[in-house]
C-alpha positions in Angstrom: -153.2 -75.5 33.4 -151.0 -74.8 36.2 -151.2 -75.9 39.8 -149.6 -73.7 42.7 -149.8 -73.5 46.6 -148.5 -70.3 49.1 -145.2 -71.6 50.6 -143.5 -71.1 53.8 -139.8 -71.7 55.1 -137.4 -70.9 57.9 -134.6 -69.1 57.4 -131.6 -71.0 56.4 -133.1 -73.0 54.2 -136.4 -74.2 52.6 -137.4 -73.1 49.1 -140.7 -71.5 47.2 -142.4 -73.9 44.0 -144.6 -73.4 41.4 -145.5 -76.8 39.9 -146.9 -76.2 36.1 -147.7 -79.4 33.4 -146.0 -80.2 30.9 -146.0 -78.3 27.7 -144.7 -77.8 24.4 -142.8 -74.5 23.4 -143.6 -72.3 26.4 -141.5 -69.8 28.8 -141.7 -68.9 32.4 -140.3 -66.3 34.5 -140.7 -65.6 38.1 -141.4 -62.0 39.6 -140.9 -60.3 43.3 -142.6 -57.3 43.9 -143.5 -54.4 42.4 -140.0 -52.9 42.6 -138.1 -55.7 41.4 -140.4 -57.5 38.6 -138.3 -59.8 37.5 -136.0 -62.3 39.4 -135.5 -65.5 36.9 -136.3 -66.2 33.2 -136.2 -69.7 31.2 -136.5 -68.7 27.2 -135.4 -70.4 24.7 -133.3 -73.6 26.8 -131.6 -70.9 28.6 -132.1 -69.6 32.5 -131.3 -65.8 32.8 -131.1 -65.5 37.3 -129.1 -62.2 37.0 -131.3 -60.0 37.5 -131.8 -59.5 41.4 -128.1 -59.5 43.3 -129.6 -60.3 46.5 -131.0 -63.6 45.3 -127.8 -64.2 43.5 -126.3 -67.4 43.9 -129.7 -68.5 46.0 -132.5 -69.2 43.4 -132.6 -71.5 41.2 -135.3 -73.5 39.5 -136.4 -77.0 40.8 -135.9 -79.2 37.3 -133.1 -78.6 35.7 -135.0 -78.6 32.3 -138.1 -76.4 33.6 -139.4 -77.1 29.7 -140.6 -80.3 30.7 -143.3 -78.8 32.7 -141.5 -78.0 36.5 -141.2 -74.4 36.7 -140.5 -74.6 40.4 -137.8 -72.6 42.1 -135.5 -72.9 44.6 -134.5 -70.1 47.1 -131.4 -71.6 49.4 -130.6 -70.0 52.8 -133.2 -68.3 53.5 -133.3 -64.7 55.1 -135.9 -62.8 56.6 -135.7 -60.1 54.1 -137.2 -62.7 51.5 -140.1 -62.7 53.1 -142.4 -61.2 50.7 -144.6 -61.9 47.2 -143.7 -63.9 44.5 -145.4 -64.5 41.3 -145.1 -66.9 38.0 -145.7 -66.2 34.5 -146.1 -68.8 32.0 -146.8 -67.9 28.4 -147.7 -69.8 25.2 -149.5 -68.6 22.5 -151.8 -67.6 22.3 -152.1 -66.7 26.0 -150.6 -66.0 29.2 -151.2 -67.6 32.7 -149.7 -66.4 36.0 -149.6 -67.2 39.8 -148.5 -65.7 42.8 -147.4 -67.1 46.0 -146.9 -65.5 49.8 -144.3 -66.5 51.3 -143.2 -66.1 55.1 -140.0 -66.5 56.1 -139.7 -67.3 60.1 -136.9 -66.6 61.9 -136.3 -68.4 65.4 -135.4 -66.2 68.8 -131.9 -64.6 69.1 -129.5 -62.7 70.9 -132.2 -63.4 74.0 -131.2 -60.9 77.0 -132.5 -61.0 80.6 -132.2 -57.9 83.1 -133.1 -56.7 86.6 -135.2 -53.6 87.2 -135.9 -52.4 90.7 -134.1 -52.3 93.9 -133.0 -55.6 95.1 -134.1 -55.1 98.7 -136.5 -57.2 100.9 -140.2 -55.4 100.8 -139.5 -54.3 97.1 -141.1 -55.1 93.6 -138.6 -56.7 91.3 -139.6 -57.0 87.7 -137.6 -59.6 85.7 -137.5 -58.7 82.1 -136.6 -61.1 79.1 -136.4 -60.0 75.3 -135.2 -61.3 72.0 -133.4 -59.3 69.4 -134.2 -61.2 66.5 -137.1 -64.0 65.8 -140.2 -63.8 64.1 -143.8 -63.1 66.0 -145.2 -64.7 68.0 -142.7 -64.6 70.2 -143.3 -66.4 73.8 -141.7 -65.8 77.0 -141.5 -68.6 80.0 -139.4 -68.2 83.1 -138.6 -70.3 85.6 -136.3 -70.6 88.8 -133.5 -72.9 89.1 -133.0 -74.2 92.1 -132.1 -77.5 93.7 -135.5 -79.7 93.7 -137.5 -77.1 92.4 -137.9 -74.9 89.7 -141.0 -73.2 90.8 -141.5 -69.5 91.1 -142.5 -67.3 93.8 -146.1 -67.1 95.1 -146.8 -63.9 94.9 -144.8 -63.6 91.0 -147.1 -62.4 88.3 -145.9 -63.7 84.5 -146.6 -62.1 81.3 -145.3 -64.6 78.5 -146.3 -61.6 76.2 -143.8 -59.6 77.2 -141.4 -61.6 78.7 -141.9 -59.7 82.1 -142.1 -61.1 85.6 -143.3 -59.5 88.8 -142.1 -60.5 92.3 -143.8 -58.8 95.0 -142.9 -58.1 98.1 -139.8 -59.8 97.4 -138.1 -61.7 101.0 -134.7 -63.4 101.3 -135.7 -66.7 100.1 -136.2 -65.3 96.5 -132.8 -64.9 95.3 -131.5 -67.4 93.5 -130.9 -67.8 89.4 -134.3 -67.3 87.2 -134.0 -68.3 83.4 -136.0 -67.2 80.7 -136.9 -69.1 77.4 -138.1 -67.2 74.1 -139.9 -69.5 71.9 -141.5 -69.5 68.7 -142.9 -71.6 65.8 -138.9 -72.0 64.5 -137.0 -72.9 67.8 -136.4 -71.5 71.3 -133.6 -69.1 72.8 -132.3 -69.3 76.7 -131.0 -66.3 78.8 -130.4 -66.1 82.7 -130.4 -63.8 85.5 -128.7 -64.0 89.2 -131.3 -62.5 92.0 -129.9 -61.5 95.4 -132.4 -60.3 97.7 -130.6 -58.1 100.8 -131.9 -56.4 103.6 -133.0 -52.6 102.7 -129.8 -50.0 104.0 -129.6 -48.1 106.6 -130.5 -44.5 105.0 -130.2 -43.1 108.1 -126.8 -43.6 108.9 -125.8 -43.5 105.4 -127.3 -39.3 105.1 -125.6 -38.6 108.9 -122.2 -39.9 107.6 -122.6 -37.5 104.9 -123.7 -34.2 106.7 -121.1 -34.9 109.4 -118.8 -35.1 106.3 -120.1 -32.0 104.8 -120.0 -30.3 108.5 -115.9 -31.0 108.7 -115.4 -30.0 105.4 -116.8 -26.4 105.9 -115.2 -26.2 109.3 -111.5 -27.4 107.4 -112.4 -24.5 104.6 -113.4 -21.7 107.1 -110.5 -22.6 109.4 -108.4 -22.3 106.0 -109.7 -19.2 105.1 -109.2 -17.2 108.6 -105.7 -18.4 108.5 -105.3 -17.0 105.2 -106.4 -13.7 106.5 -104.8 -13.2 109.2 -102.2 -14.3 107.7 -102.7 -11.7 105.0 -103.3 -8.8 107.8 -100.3 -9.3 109.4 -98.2 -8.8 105.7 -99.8 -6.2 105.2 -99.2 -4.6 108.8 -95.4 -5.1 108.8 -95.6 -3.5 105.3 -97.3 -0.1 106.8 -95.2 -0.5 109.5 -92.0 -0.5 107.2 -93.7 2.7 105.1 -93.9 4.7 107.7 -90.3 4.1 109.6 -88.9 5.6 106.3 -91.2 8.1 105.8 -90.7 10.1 109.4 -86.5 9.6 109.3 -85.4 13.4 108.2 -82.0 13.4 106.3 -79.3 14.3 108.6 -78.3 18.1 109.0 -75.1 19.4 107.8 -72.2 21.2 110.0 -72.7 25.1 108.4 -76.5 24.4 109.0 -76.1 23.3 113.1 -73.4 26.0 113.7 -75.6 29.1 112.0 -78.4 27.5 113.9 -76.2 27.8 117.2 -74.9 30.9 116.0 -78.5 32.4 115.2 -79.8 31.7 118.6 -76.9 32.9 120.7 -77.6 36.1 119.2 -80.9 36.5 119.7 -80.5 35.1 123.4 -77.6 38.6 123.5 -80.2 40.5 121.5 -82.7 40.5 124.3 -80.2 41.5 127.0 -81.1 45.3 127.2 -80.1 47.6 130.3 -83.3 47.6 131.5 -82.9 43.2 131.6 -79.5 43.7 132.8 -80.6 45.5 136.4 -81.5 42.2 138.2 -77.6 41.3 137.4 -75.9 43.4 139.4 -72.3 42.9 139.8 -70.3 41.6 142.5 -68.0 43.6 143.9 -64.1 41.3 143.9 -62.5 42.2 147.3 -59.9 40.7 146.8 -56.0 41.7 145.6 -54.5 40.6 142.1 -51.2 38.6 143.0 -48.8 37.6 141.4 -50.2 34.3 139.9 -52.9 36.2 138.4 -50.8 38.4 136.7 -48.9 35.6 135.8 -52.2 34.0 134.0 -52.7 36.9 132.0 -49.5 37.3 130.7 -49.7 33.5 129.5 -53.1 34.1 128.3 -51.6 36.9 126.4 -49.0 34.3 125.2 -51.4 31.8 123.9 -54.3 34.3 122.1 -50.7 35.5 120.4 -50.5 32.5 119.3 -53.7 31.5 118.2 -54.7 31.0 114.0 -55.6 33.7 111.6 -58.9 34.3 110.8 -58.2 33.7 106.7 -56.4 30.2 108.1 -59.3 29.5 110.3 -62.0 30.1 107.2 -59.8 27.7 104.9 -60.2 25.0 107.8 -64.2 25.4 107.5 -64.2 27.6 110.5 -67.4 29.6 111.0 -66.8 32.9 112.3 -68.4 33.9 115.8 -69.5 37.9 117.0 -69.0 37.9 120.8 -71.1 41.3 121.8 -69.2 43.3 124.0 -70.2 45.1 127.5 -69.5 48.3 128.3 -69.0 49.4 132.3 -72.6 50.2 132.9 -73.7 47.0 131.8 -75.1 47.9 128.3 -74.2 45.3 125.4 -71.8 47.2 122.4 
């Protein structure tokens, strides 16, 4: 017959056994779920523990000759992941007996972290939280408040050692301080902290005026920015027309032939309009007096110097333009 008990162990260490009797010619092999059947074998004096490499180097039976009746095993440093079912097979002919075995591996509270959620103003509800990363369930949560004499909480908190949660109401001044949690199970305990500072609420008020004052003198900087940049732009674009049309009215200048045919042109048709009948109202005036001898004198210099004056062909070669003086005969009519 065989003899066997469920086991339990903490991580890190404790072990899982299966105690049989003493018996002649017999084999026993342990197996560990469905998807791994076998995890040890003693046949024939030899142990065979190869066969699972998670459990390598960590199992190992209890007697060191398991013939003798102790097919106990020994699982070292324990991990949560070997929490599961084990069973034992024994066999001798002309039968078979088996056994299977729960175990439970516990794993104490880690990696414990404490926070803050809410505002930290006076009037508000501040909820302490606590939580473990690792550890087994049941997990429990205590907190408490550090502070010099005491280490009770609040009045008006509300604890849920479920959860790990604690609720201050209407939190005042005197609630600040340092609050520690403790995680705790049926392995061992974890410890995390948290620093409350309970300030008066802030001025809203002042803080949203600040801002739309703020807001106010940027929009007054970015319109003033933007006129400037049109006028600015108005006034480039003024001088620019300005410029445009100052070249656009200058006329090229006129030539010399062009201003002496234009003089030429209109003394002719200034003569052209003197008829007889336009020439009545200039009557001439009868010249009393006697031709002396300086006059005389005058014309026969002026006959000197028209002697004297250039050729026409000379005058052409100097750009010369010639000239047609109309001439008037004694009645007054132009020849």
């Amino acid at each position: 017959g065989a003899v066997a008990a469920g086991s339990r162990g903490e991580a890190g260490g404790g072990a899982a056994r299966a105690a049989l009797w003493n018996r002649r010619r017999w084999c026993c092999w342990w197996g560990w779920r469905c998807s791994v059947p076998q995890i040890i074998l003693y046949s024939g004096d030899r142990i065979y523990n190869h066969y699972h490499p998670a459990l390598a180097g960590r199992l190992q039976f209890t007697s060191s000759d398991p013939k003798s009746g102790d097919g106990s095993v020994d699982i070292l440093n324990l991990k949560s992941a070997d929490t599961g079912t084990y069973q034992c097979k024994v066999k001798k002919a002309p039968g078979v007996e088996s056994l299977k075995i729960q175990l439970n591996v516990l794993v104490k509270p880690a990696s414990t972290k404490c926070s803050i959620e809410g505002s930290q103003e006076i009037g508000k509800d501040i909820v302490l939280k606590c939580a473990s990363q690792e550890g087994t369930p049941l997990l429990y949560y205590d907190w408490r408040r550090v502070v010099t004499g005491t280490q009770g909480l609040p009045a008006t908190s509300v604890l849920n050692k479920n959860t790990g949660e604690l609720l201050l109401k209407n939190a005042s001044k005197d609630y600040s301080g340092t609050y520690s949690c403790v995680a705790s199970n049926r392995v061992g305990t974890d410890e995390c902290s948290v620093e409350l500072n309970v300030t008066p609420p802030i001025n809203t008020a002042g803080v949203i005026a600040g801002a739309i004052l703020g807001t106010l003198l940027g929009l007054a900087l970015l319109a003033f920015l933007v006129i400037c940049c049109c006028k600015k732009h108005r006034e480039k674009k003024y001088e620019k027309e300005v410029h445009h049309e100052i070249r656009e009215d200058v006329l090229p200048p006129k030539s010399r032939s062009s201003t002496a045919r234009s003089y030429i042109g209109s003394n002719r048709s200034s003569l052209g309009s003197m008829s007889p009948s336009n020439m009545e109202g200039y009557s001439k005036t009868p010249y009393s007096q006697v031709p002396s001898e300086d006059f005389e004198r005058t014309s026969g210099q002026n006959q000197t110097i028209a002697s004297s004056k250039v050729a026409a062909p000379n005058l052409s070669r100097m750009g010369a333009v010639p000239v047609m003086i109309p001439a008037q005969s004694k009645d007054g009519s132009i020849v």
